[in-house]
C-alpha positions in Angstrom: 107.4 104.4 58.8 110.8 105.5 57.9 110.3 109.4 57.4 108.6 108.9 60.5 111.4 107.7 61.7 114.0 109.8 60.9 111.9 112.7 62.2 111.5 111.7 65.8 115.1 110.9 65.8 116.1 114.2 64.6 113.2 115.7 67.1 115.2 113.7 69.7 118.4 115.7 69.5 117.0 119.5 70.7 114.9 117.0 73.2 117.9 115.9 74.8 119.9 118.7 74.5 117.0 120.5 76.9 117.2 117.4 79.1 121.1 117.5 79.8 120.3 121.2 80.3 117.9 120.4 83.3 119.7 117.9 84.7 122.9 119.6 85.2 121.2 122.7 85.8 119.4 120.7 88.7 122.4 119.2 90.0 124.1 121.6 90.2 122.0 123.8 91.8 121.3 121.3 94.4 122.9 122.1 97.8 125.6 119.2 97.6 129.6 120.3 98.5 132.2 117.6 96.9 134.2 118.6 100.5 131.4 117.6 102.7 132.9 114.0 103.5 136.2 115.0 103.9 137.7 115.2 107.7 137.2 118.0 109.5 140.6 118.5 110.4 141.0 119.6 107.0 141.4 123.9 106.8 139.0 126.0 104.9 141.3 127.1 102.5 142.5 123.8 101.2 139.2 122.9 100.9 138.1 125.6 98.7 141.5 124.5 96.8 140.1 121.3 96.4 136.8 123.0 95.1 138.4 124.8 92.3 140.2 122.3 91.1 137.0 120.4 90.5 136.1 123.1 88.5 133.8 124.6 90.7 134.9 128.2 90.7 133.9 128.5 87.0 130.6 130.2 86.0 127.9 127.4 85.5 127.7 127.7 81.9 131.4 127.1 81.4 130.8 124.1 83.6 127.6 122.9 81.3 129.5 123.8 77.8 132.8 121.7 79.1 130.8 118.6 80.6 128.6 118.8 77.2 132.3 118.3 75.4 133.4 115.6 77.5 130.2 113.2 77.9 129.1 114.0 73.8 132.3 114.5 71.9 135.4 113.2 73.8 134.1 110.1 75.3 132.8 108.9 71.5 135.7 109.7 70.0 137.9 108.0 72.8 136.0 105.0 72.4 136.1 104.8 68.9 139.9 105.5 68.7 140.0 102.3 71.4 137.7 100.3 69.3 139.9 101.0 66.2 143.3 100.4 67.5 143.6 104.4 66.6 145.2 105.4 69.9 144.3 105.4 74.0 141.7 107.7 73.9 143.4 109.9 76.4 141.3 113.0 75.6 139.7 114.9 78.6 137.0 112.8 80.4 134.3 113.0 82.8 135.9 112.1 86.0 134.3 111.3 89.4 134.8 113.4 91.9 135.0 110.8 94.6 137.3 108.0 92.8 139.0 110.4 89.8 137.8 107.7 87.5 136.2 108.0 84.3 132.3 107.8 84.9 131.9 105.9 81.9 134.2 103.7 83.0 132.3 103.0 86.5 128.9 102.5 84.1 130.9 100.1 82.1 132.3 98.2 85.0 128.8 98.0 86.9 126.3 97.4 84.0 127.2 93.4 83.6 125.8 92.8 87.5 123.0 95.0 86.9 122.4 93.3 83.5 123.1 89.7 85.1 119.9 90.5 87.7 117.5 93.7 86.8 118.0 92.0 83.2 117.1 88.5 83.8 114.6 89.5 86.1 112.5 91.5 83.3 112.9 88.9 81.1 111.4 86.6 83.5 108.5 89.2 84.6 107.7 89.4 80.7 107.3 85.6 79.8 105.4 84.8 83.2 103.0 88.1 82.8 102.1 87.7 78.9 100.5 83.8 79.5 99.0 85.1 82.6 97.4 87.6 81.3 96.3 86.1 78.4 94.4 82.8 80.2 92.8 85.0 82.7 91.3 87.0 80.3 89.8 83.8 78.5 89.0 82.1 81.7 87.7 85.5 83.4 86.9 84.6 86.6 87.9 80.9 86.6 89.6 79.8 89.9 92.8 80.7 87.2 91.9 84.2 87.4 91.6 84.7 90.9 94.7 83.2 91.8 96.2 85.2 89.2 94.6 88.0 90.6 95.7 87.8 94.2 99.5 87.1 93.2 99.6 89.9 90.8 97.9 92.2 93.4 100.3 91.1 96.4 103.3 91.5 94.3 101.9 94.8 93.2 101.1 96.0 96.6 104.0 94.9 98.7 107.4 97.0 98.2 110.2 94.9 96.6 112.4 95.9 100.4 110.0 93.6 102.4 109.4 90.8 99.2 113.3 90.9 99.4 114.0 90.9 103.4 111.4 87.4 103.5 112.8 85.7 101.0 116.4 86.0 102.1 115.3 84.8 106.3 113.2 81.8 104.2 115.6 80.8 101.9 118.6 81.6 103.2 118.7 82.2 107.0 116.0 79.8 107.8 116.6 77.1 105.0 120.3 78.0 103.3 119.2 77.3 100.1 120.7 80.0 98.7 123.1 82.6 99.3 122.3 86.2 101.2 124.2 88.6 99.9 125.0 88.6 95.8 128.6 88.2 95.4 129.8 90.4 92.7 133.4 89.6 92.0 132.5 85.6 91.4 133.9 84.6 87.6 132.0 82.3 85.6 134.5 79.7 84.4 133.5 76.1 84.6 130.0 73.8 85.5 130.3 74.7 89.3 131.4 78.5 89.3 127.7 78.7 86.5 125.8 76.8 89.4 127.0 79.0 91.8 126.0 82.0 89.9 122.5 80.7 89.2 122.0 80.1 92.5 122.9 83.1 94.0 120.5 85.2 91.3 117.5 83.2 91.9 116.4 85.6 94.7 117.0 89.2 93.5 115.9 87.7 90.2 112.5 86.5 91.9 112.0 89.4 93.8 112.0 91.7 90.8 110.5 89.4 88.5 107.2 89.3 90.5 106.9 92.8 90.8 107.2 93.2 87.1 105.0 90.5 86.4 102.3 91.9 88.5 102.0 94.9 86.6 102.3 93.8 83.2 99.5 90.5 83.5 96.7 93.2 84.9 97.8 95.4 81.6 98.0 92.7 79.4 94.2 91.0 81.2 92.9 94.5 80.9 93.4 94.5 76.8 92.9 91.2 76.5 89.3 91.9 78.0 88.7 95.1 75.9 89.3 92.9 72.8 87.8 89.6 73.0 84.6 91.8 73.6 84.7 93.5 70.1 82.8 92.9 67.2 85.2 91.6 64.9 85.9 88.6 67.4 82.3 87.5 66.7 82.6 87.8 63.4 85.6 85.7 63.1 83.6 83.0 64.9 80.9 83.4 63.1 83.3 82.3 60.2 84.4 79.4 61.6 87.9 80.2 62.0 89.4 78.1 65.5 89.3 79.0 68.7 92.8 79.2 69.0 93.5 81.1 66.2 90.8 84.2 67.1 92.3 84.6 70.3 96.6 84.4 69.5 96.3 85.8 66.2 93.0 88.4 66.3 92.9 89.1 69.9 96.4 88.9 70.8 98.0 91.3 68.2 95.7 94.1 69.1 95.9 93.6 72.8 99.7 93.8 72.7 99.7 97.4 71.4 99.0 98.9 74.7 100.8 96.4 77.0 104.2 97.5 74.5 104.2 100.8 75.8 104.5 99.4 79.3 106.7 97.0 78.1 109.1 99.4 76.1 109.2 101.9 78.9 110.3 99.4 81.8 113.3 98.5 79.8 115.2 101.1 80.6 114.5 100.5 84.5 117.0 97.5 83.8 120.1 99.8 83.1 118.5 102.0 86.0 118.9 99.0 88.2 116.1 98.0 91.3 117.8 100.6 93.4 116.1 98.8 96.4 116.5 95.6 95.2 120.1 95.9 94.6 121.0 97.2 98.4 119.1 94.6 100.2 120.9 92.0 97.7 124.5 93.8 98.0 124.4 93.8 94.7 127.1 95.8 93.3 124.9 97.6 89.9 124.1 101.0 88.4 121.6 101.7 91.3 124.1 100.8 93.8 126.4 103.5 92.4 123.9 106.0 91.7 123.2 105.7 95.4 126.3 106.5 97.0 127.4 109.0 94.2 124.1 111.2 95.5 125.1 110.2 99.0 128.6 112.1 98.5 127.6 114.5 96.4 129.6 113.0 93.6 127.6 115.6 90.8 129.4 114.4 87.6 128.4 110.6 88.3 124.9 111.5 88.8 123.9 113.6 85.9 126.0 110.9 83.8 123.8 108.4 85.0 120.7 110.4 85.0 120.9 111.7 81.3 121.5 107.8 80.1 118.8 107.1 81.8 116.6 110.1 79.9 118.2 108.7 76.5 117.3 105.4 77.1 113.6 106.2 78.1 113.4 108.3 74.8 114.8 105.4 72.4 112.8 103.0 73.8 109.3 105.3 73.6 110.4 105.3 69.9 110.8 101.9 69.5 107.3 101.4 70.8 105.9 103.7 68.7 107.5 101.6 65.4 105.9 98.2 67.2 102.5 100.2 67.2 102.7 100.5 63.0 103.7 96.7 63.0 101.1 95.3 65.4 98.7 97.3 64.1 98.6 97.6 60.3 95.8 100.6 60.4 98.3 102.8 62.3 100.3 104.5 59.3 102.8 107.3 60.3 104.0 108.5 56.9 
């Protein structure tokens, strides 16, 4: 398991190289001007003033070799010196063309909110979706299963934009339970401040979380089907072993290796944010900013964000891969 490892991490490396290749190569080639926004009063030639001082006049490749130094050597090393008291970190960064801010910085600042309700929400989505799953499987066809059925189906079915929409004219026009919009600057700092925070992400938290639960109970109803079917089920019967045991132990470990996968790879869709979710909310998060950084043609942002979003979709595939070998002691990678 550990040469394995080691190899698909040092696999990874040309792998993303390539990536951050296509994605800036994509970008940039995109038909996006910086100036676009700007007023119109504005002359020509101060505009393509403002172009080269982005760094536009260079040849691409000057452009790809200098944002490679900035995002994977200077940024590291200016957080390490931070982190060890070594200095400010003041080496060149990857700046925004729309604030002149560090990108990094804008990531940092936004991921908490994003964390606070694309996080919690998966979390949620996960523990509903696994017991789901699993007792509609056992029960197939109980009245269990077809109520389980019909939700996961409905959340599955209708888009996260509408889910959202009705739940905020129920809950919050119609009833005032709870809050409309997701106010990002509120500070958690005593009993009330928590309450108010809880309240005000039990919407966007719902929203998301039964769309991710949808998906993962059919996955995890679908294996759990494939399994209890098998022959070594009836043999473990036959031995006498509990009902409870054959189906958490036996069944359950062999049905999770499929439904990991799906699990593994939806994780980074929380750093990605609910792009939908979070403009119907207001809530200020990486999709949020991904969204009006393509709206103004801020480049650097976007590939920033795009090629975390490539790295984290490639570590988590290998972390499934190394849940495979432990769920599944037949699956031997060295």
């Amino acid at each position: 398991m550990l040469n394995y490892t080691i190899r698909r991490l040092l696999l990874a490396i040309p792998t993303l190289i390539a990536i951050s290749l296509i994605i800036f190569l994509l970008l940039d080639l995109a038909p996006s001007d910086p100036t676009a926004n700007l007023p119109l009063t504005i002359p020509p030639e101060v505009r393509e003033k403002i172009r080269q001082s982005l760094g536009l006049g260079d040849p691409i490749y000057i452009r790809y070799l200098l944002w490679c130094k900035q995002f994977f050597i200077n940024e590291p090393l200016n957080i390490l010196e931070q982190w060890l008291g070594w200095g400010e970190g003041d080496r060149l960064r990857v700046l925004s063309w729309q604030t002149r801010s560090p990108v990094v910085d804008l990531i940092v600042e936004r991921t908490p909110q994003t964390l606070w309700v694309v996080g919690m929400s998966y979390v949620v989505g996960v523990a509903i979706a696994l017991p789901i799953g699993i007792i509609s499987a056992y029960r197939q066809y109980s009245w269990f299963d077809q109520i389980g059925t019909f939700v996961s189906m409905v959340g599955f079915s209708v888009p996260t934009f509408f889910t959202g929409v009705l739940v905020i004219v129920i809950f919050s026009v119609w009833l005032g339970w709870f809050p409309s919009i997701y106010d990002t600057t509120h500070e958690v700092t005593d009993w009330e401040s928590f309450l108010f925070q809880v309240r005000q992400m039990i919407m966007p938290v719902a929203v998301l979380a039964l769309f991710n639960a949808a998906q993962i109970s059919r996955f995890m109803r679908a294996s759990m089907l494939d399994n209890l079917n098998q022959d070594y089920v009836r043999t473990a019967r036959a031995k006498g072993l509990r009902e409870r045991t054959v189906v958490l132990i036996h069944v359950l470990r062999n049905s999770l290796i499929p439904v990991v996968t799906v699990i593994a790879l939806g994780v980074p869709q929380i750093f990605g944010g609910a792009i939908i979710t979070e403009q119907v909310f207001k809530v200020n998060g990486l999709g949020q900013l991904l969204i009006i950084s393509i709206q103004g043609g801020d480049l650097p942002t976007v590939q920033t964000l795009t090629f975390i979003f490539a790295v984290l979709i490639i570590v988590f595939n290998l972390v499934a891969d190394v849940l495979y070998g432990i769920l599944d002691p037949r699956i031997r990678y060295d």
